[in-house]
ZADO-1210 file (C-alpha; in nm, 4 decimals, padded with zeros to 6 digits):
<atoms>
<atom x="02.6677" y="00.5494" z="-00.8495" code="UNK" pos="1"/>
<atom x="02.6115" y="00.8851" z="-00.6989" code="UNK" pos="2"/>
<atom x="02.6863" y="00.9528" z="-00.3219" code="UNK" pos="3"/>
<atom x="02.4771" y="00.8570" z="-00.0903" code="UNK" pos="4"/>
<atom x="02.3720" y="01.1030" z="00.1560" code="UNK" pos="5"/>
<atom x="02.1794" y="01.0159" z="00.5064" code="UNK" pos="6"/>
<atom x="01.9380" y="01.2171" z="00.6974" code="UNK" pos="7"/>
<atom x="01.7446" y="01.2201" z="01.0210" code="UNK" pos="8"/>
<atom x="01.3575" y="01.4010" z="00.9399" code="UNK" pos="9"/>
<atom x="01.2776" y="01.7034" z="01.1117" code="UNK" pos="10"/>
<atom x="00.9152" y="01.9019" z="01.1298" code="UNK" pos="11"/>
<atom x="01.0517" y="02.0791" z="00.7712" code="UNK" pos="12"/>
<atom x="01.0702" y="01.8592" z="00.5688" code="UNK" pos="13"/>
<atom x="00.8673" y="01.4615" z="00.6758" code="UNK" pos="14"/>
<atom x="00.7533" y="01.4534" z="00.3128" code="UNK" pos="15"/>
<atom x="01.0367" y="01.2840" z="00.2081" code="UNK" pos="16"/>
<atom x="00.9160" y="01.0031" z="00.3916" code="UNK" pos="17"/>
<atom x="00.6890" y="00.9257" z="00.2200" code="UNK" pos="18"/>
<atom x="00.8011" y="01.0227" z="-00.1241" code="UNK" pos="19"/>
<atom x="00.9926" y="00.6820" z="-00.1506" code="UNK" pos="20"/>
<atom x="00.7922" y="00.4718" z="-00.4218" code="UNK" pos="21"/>
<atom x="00.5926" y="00.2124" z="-00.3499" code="UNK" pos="22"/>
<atom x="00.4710" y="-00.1058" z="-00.4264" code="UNK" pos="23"/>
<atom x="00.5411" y="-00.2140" z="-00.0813" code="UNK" pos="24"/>
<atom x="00.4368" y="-00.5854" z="-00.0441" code="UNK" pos="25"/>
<atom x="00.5532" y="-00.6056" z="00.3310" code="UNK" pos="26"/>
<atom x="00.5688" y="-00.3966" z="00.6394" code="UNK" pos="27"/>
<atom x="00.3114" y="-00.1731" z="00.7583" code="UNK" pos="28"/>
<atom x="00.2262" y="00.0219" z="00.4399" code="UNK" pos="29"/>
<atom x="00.1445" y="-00.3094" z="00.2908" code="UNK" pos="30"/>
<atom x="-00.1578" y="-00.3591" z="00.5551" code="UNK" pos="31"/>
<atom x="-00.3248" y="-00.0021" z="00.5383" code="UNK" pos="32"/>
<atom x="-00.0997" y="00.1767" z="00.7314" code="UNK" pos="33"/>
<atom x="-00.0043" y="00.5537" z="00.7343" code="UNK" pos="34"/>
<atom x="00.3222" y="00.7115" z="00.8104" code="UNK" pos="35"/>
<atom x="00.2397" y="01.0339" z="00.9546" code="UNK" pos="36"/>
<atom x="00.3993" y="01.2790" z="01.2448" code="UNK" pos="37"/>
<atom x="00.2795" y="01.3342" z="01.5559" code="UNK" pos="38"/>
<atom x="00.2013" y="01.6949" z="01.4900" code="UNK" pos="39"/>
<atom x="-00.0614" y="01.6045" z="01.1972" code="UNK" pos="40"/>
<atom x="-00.1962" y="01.3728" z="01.4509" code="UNK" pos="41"/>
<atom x="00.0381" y="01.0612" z="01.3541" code="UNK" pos="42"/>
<atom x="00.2668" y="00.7808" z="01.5915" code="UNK" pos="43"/>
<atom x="00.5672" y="00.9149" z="01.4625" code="UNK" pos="44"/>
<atom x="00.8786" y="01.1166" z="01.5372" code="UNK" pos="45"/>
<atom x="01.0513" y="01.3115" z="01.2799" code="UNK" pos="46"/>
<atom x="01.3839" y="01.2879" z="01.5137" code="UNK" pos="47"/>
<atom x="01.3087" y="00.9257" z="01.5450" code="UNK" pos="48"/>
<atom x="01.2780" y="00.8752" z="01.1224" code="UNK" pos="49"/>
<atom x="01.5876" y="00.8475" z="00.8473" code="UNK" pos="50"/>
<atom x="01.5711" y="00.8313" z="00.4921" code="UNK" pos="51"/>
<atom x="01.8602" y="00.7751" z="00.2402" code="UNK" pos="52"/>
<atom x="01.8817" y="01.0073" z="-00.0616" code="UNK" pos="53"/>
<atom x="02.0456" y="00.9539" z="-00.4093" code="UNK" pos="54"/>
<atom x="02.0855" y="01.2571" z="-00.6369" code="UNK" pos="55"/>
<atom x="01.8435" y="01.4421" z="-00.4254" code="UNK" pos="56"/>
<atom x="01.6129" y="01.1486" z="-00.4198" code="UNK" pos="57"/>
<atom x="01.4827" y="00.8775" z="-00.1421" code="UNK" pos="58"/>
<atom x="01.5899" y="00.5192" z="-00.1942" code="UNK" pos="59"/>
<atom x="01.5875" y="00.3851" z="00.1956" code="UNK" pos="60"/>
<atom x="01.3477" y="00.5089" z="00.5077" code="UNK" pos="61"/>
<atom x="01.3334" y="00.4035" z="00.8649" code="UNK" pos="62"/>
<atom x="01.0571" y="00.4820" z="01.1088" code="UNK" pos="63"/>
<atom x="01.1109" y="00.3891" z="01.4697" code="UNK" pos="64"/>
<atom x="00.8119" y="00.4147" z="01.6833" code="UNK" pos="65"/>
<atom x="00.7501" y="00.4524" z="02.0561" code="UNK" pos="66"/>
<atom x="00.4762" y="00.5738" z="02.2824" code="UNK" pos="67"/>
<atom x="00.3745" y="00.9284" z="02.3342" code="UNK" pos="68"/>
<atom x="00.5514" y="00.9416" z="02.6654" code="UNK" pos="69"/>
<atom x="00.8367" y="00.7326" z="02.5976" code="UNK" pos="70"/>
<atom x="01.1736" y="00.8807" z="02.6087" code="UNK" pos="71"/>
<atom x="01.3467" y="00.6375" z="02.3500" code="UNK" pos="72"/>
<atom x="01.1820" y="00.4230" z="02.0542" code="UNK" pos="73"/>
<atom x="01.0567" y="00.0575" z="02.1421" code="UNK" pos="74"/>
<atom x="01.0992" y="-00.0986" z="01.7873" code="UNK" pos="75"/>
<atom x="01.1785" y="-00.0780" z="01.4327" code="UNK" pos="76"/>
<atom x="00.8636" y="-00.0774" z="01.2517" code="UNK" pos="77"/>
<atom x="00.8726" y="00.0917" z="00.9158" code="UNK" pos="78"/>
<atom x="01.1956" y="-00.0052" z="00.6636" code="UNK" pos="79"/>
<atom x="01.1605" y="00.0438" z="00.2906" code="UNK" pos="80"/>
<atom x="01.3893" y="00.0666" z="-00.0195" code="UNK" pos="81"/>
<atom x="01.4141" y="00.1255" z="-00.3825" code="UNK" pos="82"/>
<atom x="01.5043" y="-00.2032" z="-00.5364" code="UNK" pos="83"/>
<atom x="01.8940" y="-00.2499" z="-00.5400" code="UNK" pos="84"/>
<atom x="01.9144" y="-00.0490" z="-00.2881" code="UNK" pos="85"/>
<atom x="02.0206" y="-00.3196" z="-00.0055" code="UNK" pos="86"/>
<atom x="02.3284" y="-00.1715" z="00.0968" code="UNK" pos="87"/>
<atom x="02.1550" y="00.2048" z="00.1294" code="UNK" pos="88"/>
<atom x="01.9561" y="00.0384" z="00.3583" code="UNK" pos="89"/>
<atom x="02.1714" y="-00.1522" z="00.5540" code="UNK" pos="90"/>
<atom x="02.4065" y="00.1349" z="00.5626" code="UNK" pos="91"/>
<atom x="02.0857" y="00.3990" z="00.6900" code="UNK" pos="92"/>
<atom x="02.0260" y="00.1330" z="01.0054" code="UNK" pos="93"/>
<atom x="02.4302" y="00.1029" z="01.0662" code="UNK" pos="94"/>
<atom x="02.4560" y="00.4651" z="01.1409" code="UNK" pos="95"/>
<atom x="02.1102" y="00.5165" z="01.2894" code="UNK" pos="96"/>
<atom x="02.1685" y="00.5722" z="01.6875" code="UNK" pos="97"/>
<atom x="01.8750" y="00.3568" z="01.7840" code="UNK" pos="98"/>
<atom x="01.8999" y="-00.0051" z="01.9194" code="UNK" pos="99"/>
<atom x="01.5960" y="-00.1865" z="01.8838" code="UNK" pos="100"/>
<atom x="01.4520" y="-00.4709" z="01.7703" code="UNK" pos="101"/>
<atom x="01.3027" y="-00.4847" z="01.4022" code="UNK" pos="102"/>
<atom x="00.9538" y="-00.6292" z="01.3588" code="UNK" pos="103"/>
<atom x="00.8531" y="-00.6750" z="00.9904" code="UNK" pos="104"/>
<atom x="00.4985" y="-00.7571" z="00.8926" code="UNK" pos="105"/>
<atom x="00.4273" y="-00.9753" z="00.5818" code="UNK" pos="106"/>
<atom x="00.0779" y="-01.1383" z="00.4860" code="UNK" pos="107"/>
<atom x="-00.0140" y="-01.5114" z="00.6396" code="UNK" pos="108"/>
<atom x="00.1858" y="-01.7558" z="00.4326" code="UNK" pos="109"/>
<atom x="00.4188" y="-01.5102" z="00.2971" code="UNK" pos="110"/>
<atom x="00.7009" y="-01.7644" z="00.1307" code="UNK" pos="111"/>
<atom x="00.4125" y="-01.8862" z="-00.0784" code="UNK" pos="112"/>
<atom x="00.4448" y="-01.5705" z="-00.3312" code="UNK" pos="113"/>
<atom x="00.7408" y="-01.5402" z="-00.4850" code="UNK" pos="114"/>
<atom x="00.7407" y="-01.1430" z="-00.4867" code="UNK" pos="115"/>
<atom x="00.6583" y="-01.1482" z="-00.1394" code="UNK" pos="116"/>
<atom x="00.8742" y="-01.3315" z="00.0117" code="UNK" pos="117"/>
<atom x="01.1521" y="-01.1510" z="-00.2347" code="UNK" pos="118"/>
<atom x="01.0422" y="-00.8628" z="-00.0314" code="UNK" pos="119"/>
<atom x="01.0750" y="-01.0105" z="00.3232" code="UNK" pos="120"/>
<atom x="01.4213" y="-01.1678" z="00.2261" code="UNK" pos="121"/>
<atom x="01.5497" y="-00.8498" z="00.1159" code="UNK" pos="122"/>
<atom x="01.4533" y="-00.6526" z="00.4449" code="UNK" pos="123"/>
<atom x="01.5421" y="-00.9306" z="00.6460" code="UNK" pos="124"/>
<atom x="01.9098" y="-00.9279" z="00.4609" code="UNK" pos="125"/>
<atom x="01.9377" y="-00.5590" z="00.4783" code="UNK" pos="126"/>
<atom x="01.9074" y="-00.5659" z="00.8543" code="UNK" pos="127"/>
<atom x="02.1623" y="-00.8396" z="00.8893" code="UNK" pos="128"/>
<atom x="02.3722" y="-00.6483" z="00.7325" code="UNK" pos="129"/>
<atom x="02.3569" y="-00.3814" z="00.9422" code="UNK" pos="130"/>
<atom x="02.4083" y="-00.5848" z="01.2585" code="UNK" pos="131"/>
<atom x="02.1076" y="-00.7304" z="01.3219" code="UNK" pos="132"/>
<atom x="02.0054" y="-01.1271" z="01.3907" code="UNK" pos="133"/>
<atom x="01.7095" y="-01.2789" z="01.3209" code="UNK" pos="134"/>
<atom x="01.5241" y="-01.3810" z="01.6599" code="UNK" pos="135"/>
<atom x="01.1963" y="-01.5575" z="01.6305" code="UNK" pos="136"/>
<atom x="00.9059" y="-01.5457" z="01.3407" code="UNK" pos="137"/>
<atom x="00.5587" y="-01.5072" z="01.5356" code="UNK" pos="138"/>
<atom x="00.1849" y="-01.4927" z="01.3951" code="UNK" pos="139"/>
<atom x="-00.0443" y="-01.2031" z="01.4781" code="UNK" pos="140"/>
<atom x="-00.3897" y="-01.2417" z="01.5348" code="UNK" pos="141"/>
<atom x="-00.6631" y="-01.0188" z="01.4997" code="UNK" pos="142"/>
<atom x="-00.9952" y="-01.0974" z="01.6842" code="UNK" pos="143"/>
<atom x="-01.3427" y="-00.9272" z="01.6498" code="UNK" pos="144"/>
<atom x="-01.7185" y="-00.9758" z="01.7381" code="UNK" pos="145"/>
<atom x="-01.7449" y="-01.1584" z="01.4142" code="UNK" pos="146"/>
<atom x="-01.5568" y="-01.3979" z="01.5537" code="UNK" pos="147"/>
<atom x="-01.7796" y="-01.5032" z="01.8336" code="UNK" pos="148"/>
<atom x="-01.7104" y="-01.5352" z="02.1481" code="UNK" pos="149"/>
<atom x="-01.6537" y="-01.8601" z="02.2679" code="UNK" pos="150"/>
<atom x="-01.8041" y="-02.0207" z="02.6365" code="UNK" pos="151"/>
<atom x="-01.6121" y="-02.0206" z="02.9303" code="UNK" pos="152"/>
<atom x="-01.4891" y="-02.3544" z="02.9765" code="UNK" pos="153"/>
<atom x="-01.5960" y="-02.2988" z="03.3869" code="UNK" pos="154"/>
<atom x="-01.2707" y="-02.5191" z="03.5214" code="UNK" pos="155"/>
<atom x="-01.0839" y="-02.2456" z="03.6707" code="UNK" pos="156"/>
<atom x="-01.1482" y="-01.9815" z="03.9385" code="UNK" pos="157"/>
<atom x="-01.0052" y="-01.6079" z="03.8365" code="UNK" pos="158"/>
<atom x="-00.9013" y="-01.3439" z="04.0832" code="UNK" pos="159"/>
<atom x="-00.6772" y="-01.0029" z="04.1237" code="UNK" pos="160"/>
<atom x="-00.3831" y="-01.0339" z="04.2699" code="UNK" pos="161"/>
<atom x="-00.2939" y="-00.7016" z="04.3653" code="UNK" pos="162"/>
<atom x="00.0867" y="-00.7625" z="04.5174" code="UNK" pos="163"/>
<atom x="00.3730" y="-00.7743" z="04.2514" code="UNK" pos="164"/>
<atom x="00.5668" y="-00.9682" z="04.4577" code="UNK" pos="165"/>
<atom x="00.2877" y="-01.2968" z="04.3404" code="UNK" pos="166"/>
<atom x="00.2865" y="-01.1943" z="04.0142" code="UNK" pos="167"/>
<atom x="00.6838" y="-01.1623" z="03.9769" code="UNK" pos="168"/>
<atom x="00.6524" y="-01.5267" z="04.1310" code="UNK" pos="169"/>
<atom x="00.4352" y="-01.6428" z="03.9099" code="UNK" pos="170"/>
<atom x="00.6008" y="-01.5040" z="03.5793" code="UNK" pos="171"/>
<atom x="00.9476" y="-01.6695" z="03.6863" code="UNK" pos="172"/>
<atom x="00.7576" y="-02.0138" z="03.7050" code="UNK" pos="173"/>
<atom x="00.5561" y="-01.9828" z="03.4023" code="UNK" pos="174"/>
<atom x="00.9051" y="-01.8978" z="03.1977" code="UNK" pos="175"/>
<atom x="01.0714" y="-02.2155" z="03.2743" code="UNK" pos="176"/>
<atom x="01.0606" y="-02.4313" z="02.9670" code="UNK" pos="177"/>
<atom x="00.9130" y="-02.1426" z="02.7821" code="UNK" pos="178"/>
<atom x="00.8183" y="-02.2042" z="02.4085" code="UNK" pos="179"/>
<atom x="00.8792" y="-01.8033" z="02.3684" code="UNK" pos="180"/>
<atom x="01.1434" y="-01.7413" z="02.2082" code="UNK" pos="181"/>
<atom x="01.1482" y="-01.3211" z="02.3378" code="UNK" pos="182"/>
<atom x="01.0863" y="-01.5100" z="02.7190" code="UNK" pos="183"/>
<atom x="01.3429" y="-01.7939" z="02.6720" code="UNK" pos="184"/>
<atom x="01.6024" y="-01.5038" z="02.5155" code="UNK" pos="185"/>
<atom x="01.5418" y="-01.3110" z="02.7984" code="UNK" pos="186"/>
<atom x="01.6250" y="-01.5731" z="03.0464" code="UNK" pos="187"/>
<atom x="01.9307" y="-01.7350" z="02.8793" code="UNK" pos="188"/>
<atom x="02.1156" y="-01.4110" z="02.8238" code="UNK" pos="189"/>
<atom x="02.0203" y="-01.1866" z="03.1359" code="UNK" pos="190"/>
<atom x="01.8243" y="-01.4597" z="03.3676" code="UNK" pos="191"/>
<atom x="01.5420" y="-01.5029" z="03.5420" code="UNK" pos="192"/>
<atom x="01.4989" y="-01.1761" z="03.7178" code="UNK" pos="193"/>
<atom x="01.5729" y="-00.9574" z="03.4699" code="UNK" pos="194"/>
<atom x="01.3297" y="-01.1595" z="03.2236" code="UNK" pos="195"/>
<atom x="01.0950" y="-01.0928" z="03.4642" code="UNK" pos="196"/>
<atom x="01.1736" y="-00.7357" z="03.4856" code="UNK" pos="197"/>
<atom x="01.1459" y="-00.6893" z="03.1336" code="UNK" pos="198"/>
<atom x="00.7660" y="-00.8701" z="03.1357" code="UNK" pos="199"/>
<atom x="00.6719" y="-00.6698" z="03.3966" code="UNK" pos="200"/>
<atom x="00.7681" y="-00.3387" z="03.2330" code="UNK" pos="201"/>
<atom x="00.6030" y="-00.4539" z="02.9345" code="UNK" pos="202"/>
<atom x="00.3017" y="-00.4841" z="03.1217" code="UNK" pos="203"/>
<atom x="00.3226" y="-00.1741" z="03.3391" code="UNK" pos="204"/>
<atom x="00.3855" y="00.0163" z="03.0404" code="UNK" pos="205"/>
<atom x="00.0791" y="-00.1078" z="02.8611" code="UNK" pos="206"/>
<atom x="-00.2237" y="00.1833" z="02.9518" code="UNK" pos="207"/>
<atom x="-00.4709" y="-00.0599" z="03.0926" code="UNK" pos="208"/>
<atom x="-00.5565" y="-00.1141" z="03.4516" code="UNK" pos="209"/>
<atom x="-00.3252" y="-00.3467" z="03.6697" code="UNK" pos="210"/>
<atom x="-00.6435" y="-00.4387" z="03.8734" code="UNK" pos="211"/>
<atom x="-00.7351" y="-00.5931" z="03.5285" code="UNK" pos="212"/>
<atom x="-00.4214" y="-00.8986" z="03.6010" code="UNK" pos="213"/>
<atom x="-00.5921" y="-01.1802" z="03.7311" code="UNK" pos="214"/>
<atom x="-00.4243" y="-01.5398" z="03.8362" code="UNK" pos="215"/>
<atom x="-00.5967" y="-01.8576" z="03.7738" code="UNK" pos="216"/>
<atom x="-00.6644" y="-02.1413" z="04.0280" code="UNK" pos="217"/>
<atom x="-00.8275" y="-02.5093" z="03.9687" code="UNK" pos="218"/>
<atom x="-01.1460" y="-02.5147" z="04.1841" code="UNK" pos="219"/>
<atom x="-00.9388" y="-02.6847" z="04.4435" code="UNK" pos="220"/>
<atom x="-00.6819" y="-02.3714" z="04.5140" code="UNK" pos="221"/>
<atom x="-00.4018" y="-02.5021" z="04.2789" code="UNK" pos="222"/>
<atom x="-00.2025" y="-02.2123" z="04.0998" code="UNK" pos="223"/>
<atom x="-00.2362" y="-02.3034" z="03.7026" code="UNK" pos="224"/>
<atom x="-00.1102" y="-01.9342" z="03.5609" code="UNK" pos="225"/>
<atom x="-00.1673" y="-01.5913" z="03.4347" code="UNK" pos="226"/>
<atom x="-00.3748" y="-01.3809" z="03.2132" code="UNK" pos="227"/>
<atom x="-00.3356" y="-01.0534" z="03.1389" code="UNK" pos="228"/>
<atom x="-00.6033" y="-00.8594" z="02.9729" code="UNK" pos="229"/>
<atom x="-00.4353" y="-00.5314" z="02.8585" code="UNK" pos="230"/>
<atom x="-00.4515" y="-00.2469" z="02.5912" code="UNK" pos="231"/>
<atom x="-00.1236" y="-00.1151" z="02.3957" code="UNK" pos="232"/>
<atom x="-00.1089" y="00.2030" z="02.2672" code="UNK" pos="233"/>
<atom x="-00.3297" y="00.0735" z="01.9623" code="UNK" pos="234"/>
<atom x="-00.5846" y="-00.0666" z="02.1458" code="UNK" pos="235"/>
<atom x="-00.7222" y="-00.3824" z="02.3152" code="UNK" pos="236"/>
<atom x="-00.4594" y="-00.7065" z="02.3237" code="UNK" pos="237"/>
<atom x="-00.3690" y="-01.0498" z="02.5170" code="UNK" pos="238"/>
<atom x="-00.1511" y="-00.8839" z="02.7438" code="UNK" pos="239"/>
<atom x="00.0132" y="-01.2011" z="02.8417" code="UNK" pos="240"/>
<atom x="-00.1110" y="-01.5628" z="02.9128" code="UNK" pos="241"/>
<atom x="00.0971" y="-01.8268" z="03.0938" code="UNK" pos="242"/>
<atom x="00.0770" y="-02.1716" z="03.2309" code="UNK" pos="243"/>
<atom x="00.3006" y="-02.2912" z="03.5489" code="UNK" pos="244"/>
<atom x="00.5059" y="-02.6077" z="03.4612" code="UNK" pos="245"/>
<atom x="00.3344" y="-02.8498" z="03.6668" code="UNK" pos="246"/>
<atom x="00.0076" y="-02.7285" z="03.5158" code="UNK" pos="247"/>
<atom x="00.1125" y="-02.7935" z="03.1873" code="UNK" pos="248"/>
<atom x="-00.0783" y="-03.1019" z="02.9544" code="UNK" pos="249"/>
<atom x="-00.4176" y="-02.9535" z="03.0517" code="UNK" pos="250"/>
<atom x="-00.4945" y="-02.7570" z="02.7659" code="UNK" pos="251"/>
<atom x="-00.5266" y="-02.4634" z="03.0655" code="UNK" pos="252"/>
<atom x="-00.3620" y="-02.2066" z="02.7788" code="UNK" pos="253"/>
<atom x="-00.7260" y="-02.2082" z="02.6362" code="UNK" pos="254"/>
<atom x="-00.9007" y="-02.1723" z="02.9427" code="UNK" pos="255"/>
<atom x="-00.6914" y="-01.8503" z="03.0626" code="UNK" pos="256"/>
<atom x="-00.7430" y="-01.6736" z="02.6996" code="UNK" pos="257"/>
<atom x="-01.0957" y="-01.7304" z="02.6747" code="UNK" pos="258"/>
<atom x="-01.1315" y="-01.5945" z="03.0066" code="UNK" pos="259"/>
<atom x="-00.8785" y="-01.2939" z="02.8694" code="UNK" pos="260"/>
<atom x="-01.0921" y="-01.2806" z="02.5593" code="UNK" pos="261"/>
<atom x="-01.4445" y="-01.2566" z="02.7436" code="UNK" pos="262"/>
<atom x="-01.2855" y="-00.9697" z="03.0206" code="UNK" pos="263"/>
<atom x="-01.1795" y="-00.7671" z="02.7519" code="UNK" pos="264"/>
<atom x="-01.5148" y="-00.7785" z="02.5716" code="UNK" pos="265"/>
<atom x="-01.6850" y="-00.6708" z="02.9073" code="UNK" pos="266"/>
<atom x="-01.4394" y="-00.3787" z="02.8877" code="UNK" pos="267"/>
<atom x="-01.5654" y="-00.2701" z="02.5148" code="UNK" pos="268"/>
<atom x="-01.3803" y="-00.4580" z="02.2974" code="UNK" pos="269"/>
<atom x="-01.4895" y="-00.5120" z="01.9619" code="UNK" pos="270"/>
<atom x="-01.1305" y="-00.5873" z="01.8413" code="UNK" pos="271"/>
<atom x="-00.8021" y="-00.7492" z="02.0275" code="UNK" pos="272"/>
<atom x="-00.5105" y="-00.8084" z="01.8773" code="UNK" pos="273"/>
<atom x="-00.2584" y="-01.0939" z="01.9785" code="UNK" pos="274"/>
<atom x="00.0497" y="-01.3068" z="01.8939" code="UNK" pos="275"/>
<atom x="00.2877" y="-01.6121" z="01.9662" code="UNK" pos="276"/>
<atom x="00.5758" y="-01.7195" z="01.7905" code="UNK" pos="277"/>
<atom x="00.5569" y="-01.9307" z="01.4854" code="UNK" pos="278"/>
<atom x="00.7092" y="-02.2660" z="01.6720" code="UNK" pos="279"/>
<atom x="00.4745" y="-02.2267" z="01.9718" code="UNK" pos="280"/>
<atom x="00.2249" y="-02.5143" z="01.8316" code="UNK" pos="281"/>
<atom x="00.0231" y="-02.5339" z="02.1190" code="UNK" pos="282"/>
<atom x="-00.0756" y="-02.1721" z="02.1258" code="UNK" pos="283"/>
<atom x="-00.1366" y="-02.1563" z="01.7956" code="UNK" pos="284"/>
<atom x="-00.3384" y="-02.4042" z="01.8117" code="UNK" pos="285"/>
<atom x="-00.5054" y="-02.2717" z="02.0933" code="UNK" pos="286"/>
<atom x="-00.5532" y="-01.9047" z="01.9113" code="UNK" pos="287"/>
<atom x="-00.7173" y="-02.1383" z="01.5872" code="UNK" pos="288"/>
<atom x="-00.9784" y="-02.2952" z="01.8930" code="UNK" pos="289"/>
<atom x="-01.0417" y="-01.9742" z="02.0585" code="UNK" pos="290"/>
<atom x="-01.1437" y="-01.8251" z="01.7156" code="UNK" pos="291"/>
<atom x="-00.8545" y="-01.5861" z="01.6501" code="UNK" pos="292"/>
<atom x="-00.7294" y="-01.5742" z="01.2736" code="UNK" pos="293"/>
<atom x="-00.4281" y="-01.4881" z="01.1641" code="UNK" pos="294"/>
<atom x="-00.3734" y="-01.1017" z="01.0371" code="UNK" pos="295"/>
<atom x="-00.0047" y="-01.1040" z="00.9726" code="UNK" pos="296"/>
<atom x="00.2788" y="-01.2323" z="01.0154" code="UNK" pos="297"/>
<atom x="00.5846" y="-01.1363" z="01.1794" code="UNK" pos="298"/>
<atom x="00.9678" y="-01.1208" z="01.1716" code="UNK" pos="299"/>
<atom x="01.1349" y="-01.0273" z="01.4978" code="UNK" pos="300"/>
<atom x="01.4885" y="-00.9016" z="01.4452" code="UNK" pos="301"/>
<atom x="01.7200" y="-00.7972" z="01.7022" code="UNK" pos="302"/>
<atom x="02.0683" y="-00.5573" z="01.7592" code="UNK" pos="303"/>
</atoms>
């Protein structure tokens, strides 16, 4: 086997991105989505971008994305070979100089075709091979106006809460006991504060209003939690929704994304976009209730 050789894009020459073969049953091209640089109008970096080449050809490409403004990518989003090319791969994230987690997109019920799930296993082994873990598998929803838009159940009160300090308060307590695995992660290896740190970032980052947090109280003045109606970079999204532990048995998780659902429609949202982790049965079963099918599915991996 010929040397391999690996290289980082640059404005010259970004059609060797996409000159690796397809089909491509997983990841992002599998769902509709374009590779394409930011200077034709596209998410993505050539700086930020590898391929591997064999005899002058592509067998391996990475994409890592971030936001326009963002000095460093946030994830791993795009990862492709040629078939038997696993160790390319692995070997073209070893050497990349990025650190970030690895989320890999594969259709709802993905082990249930064998080609597909040959796919995902692959990636998945690639990436472990270059030093990555996997974290946590998640679902991601995909709500429209087709939906419907379900009532308000009317037992909570929502208001602002314009002073971080609160809302720092009130992300610590909905963490404990967490069923997310990002959240839990967050607190067992760095603790509570810098788990909350991390959320908050997330959601300061996101370009959406912060008068649009709201905290939700029983009609009596008790704290139940937080909902966070937000847009990423892609659009409208469940920024965050969380239920304090004594609040917990209530089914109040439905309550706070309805309400999350209906102020992002009153926004102009005709589509929001959403996820929880695989294991988290009472979300999911709360997304299934609200109306909010399942798009994808997700890998997480981590460095």
């Amino acid at each position: 086997m010929t040397e391999l050789v690996l290289h980082t894009l640059s404005d010259r020459d970004t059609a060797l991105f996409t000159s690796l073969p397809g089909p491509f049953l997983v990841g992002r091209a599998a769902f509709g989505h374009v590779w394409k640089p930011v200077r034709d109008g596209g998410e993505y970096r050539p700086d930020w971008c590898r391929v591997a080449l064999r005899d002058g050809q592509v067998v391996a490409r990475a994409a890592w994305w971030g936001a326009r403004d963002d000095q460093e990518p946030v994830v791993l989003d795009w990862f492709d070979f040629a078939e038997g090319e696993e160790e390319a791969a692995a070997e073209l994230l070893r050497t990349a100089p990025f650190r970030t987690e690895f989320s890999l997109l594969a259709p709802p019920g993905w082990r249930e075709e064998a080609q597909v799930r040959a796919a995902v296993e692959a990636r998945v082994a690639a990436a472990v091979a270059a030093g990555m873990k996997p974290l946590v598998e998640r679902y991601r929803y995909e709500w429209t106006t087709a939906c419907g838009l379900p009532e308000r159940p009317g037992r909570l009160v929502f208001r602002a809460e314009p002073d971080d300090a609160v809302i720092r308060e009130v992300l610590g307590r909905t963490f404990e006991g967490t069923l997310d695995a990002h959240d839990g992660g967050n607190v067992a290896e760095s603790g509570l504060e810098a788990a909350v740190d991390d959320a908050m970032d997330f959601l300061n980052w996101c370009p959406s209003p912060r008068a649009w947090w709201r905290l939700a109280h029983t009609p009596g003045g008790d704290l139940v939690g937080i909902q966070v109606p937000a847009h990423n970079p892609n659009g409208p999204c469940v920024g965050y929704v969380g239920v304090v532990p004594e609040q917990r048995g209530h089914g109040y998780a439905y309550d706070l994304l309805v309400e999350c659902t209906h102020d992002l429609v009153a926004e102009g949202a005709e589509r929001i976009t959403a996820a929880t982790d695989r294991g988290n049965l009472p979300m999911a079963a709360h997304f299934a209730r609200v109306g909010y099918p399942i798009a994808q599915e997700r890998i997480d991996l981590v460095p």
